[in-house]
C-alpha positions in Angstrom: -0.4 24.9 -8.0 -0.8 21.3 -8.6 -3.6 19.7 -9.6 -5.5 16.4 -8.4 -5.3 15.2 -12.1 -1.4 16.7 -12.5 -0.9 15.2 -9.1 -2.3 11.2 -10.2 -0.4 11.1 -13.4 2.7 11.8 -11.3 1.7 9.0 -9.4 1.7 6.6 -11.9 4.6 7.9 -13.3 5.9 7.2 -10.1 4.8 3.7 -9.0 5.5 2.6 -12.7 9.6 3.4 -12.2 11.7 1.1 -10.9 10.7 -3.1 -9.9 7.8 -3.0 -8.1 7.1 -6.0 -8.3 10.5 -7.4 -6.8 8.4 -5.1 -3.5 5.9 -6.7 -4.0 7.4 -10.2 -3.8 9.0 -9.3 -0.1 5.7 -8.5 1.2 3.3 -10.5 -0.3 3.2 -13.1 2.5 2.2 -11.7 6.1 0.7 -8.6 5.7 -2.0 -11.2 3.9 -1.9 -14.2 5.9 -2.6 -11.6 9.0 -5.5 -9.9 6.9 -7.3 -12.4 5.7 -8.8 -14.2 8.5 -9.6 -11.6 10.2 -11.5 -10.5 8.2 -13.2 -13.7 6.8 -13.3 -14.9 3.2 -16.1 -17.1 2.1 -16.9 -19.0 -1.6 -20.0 -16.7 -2.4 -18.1 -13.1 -0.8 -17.7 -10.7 -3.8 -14.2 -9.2 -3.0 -12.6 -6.1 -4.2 -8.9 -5.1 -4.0 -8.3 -1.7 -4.5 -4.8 -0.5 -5.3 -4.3 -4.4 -5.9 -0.5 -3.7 -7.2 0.8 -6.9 -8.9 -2.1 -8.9 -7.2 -0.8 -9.9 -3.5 -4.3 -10.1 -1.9 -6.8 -10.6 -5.0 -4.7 -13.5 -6.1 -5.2 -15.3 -2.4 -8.7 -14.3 -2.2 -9.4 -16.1 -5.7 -7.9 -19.2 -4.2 -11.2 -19.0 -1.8 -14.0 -17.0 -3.6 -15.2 -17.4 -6.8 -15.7 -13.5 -7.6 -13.1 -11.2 -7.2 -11.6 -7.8 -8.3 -8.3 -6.3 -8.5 -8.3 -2.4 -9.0 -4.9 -0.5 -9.9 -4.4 3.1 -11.2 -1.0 1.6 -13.2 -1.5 -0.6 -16.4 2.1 -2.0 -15.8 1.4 -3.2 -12.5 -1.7 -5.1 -13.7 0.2 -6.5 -16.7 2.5 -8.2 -13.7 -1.2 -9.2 -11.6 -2.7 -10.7 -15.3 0.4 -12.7 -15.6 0.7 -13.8 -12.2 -3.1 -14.7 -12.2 -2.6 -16.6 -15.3 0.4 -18.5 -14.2 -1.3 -20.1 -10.9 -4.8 -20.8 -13.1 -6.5 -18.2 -10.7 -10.0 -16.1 -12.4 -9.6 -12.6 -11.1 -11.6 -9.8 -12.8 -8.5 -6.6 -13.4 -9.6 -3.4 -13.8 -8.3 -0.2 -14.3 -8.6 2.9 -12.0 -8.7 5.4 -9.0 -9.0 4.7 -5.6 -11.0 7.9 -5.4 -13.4 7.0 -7.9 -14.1 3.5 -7.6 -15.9 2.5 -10.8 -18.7 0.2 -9.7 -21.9 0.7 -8.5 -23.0 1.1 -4.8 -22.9 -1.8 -2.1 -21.1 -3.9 -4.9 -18.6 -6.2 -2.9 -18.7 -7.9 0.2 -15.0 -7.4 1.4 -13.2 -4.6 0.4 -9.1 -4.7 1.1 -6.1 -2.8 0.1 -2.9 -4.0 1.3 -0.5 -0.8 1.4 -2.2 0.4 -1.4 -5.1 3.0 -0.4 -3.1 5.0 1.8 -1.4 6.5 -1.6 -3.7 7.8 -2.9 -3.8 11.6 -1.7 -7.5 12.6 -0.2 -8.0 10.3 2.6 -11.5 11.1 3.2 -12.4 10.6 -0.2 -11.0 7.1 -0.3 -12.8 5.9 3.2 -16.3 7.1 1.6 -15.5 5.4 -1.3 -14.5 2.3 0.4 -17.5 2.5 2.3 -19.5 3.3 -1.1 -19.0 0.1 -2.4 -19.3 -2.3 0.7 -22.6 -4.0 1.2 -24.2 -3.7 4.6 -23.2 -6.5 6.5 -20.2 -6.4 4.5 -16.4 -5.6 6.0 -13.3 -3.2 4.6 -10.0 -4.5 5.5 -7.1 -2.7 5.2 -3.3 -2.8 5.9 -1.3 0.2 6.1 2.8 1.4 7.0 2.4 2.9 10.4 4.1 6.2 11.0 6.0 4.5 13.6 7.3 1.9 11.6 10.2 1.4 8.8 8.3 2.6 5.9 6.0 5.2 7.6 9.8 6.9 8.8 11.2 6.4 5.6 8.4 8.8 4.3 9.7 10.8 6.8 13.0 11.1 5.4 11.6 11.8 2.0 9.9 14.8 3.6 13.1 16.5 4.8 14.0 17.2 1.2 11.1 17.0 -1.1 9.1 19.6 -1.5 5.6 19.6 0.5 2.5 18.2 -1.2 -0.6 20.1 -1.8 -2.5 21.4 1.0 -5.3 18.5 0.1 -3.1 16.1 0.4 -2.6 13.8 3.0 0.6 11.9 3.8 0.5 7.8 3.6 2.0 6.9 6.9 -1.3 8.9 8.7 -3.6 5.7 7.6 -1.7 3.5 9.6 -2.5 6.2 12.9 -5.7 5.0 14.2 -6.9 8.2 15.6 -6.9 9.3 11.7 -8.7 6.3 10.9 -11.7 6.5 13.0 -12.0 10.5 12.1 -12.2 9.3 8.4 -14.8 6.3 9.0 -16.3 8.7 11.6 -19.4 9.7 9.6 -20.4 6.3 8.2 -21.1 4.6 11.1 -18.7 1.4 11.0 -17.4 -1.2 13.6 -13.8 -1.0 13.1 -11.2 -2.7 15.3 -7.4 -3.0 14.8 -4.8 -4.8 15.3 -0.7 -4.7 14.3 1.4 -7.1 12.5 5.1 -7.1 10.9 6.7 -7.1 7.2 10.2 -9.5 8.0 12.8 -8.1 5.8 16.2 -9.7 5.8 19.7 -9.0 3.1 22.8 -9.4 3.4 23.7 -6.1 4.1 22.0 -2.4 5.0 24.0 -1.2 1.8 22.4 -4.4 0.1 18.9 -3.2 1.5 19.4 0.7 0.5 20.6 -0.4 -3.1 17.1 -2.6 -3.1 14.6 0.7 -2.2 16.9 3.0 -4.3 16.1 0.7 -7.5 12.9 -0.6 -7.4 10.7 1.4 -5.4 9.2 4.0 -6.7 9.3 6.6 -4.7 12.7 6.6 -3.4 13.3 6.3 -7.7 11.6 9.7 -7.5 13.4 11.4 -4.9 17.0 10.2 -6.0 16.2 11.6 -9.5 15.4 15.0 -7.6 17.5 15.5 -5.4 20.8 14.3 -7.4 19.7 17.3 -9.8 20.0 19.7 -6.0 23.0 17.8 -4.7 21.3 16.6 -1.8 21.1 12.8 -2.8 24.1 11.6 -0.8 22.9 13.4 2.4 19.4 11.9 1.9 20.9 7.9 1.2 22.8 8.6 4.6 19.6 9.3 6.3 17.9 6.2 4.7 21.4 4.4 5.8 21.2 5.6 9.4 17.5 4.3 9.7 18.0 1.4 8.6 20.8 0.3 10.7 19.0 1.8 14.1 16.0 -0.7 12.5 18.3 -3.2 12.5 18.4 -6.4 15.1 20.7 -8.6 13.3 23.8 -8.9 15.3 25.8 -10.7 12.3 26.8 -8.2 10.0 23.6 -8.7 7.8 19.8 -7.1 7.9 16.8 -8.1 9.3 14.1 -5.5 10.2 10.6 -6.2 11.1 8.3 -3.0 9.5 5.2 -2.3 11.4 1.9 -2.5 9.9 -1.4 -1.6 11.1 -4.3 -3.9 10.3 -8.0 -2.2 9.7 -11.8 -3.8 10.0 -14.4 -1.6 9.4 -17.9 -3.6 9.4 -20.9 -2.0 7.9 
C-alpha cells in the first residue's frame, strides 16, 4: 500500500520531470487576470500562494501588495519562481512545502490562492481546512481549478483508463473544479463562496504539435508515457489524448486552438 509520504515524493518526482515551466508560461495570463479582481488585492493584503509553481499568481500579486508568499512542494519549480521574481525586480517571500501542512501560523494571510495548484495535492479535505487555517476572518480564498468537464479535467480522465487507481484517500484533481465537491469540503467552516467559470486559450500549429507539447513537458503525461511504454499500451493511450484533442478542437484551418475550462473559487471568511 502506498503511503501519504511514498505518495508526495512521487509527486515531486513527478511535477519536477519534464518543462513545467514552458506550462506554466501558456497559462499564466487568464486564469489570473480572471482571479484576481474578483477577489480583490490591496497594498496592505498579506497574500499567500499555495502550490505557487514557477510563480504565475504571487508574482502579479507582488506587483500590488507589499507582502506576499509563494508556497511549492518542488525546489526546482521555485528555483524558476526566484529567478523570475528576480528578473522583473518583484520581493516575494518563497517557501518550501505541502499544501496539506501549510507551515505558518493561524489566520496568517489575507488572500489565499492557488491557481491549478491545490487540487494536486491528494486529501481534499485536508487542503480546504488548511486553506481556511491560515485565512484571516474577513479574509477571502481564491482558487482556480481544471473542471472535469474541461480539456485537462478529461485528460485526467484518459490517464485513468490505464494507470493504476490511486489510494483509497486519494482524491482525483479534476473533482475541485465540481462545485458540489467544493461546497462539501468548505461545508464545515462556514464560508461565503461563489463561483464563476473562465477559459485557458491554447493555440499550435498542429494537434500532433500540441500532443508532442503535454507528452514533454508536463509532468504527468511524462509519468504515464514512462509507464505504460514499459506495458505496451503508450500508443493506444497518445491516440486517446489525439482523439480529445481534435473533438476540443474549433480551429477550422488545419491548426489548434482549444479553450480549457476552468472553475474560479471565493470562499470569504
Amino acid at each position: 500500500m502506498t503511503t501519504i509520504t511514498e505518495l508526495k515524493d512521487q509527486h515531486r518526482g513527478v511535477w519536477a520531470s519534464g518543462r513545467y515551466a514552458d506550462v506554466a508560461e501558456t497559462i499564466a495570463d487568464a486564469p489570473v487576470a480572471q482571479l484576481l479582481p474578483a477577489i480583490g488585492i490591496a497594498p496592505e493584503h498579506a497574500v499567500l500562494d499555495v502550490a505557487t509553481g514557477t510563480g504565475n499568481v504571487a508574482l502579479r500579486a507582488a506587483e500590488i501588495s507589499r507582502d506576499v508568499t509563494g508556497l511549492d512542494l518542488v525546489p526546482s519549480l521555485l528555483a524558476v519562481a526566484r529567478e523570475r521574481a528576480a528578473a522583473a525586480g518583484l520581493d516575494v517571500h518563497w517557501v518550501e512545502g505541502d499544501a496539506e501542512a501549510l507551515p505558518f501560523g493561524d489566520e496568517t494571510f489575507d488572500r489565499v490562492l492557488s491557481v491549478v495548484g491545490t487540487q494536486f495535492a491528494p486529501r481534499h479535505q485536508i487542503v480546504a481546512d488548511e486553506l481556511v487555517r491560515v485565512c484571516r476572518p474577513g479574509g477571502a480564498i481564491g482558487l482556480v481549478n481544471w473542471t472535469p468537464e474541461g480539456l485537462v479535467g478529461r485528460m485526467f480522465g484518459v490517464f485513468a483508463k490505464y494507470m493504476p487507481p490511486p489510494p483509497s484517500w486519494a482524491s482525483a484533481p479534476p473533482k475541485w473544479g465540481d462545485e458540489a465537491h467544493v461546497r462539501s469540503l468548505f461545508a464545515p467552516h462556514g464560508v461565503e463562496l461563489s463561483f464563476e467559470r473562465g477559459t485557458n486559450p491554447w493555440a499550435f500549429p498542429s494537434v500532433e504539435d500540441f500532443t508532442r507539447f503535454w507528452e514533454e513537458r508536463y509532468g504527468p503525461t511524462i509519468r504515464t508515457k514512462a509507464r505504460l511504454e514499459q506495458t505496451g499500451e503508450w500508443a493506444a493511450c497518445r491516440a486517446d489524448l489525439r482523439e480529445l484533442f481534435e473533438a476540443c478542437n474549433v480551429a477550422t484551418d488545419g491548426s489548434l486552438h482549444v479553450e480549457a475550462e476552468y472553475l474560479v473559487t471565493i470562499a470569504r471568511r
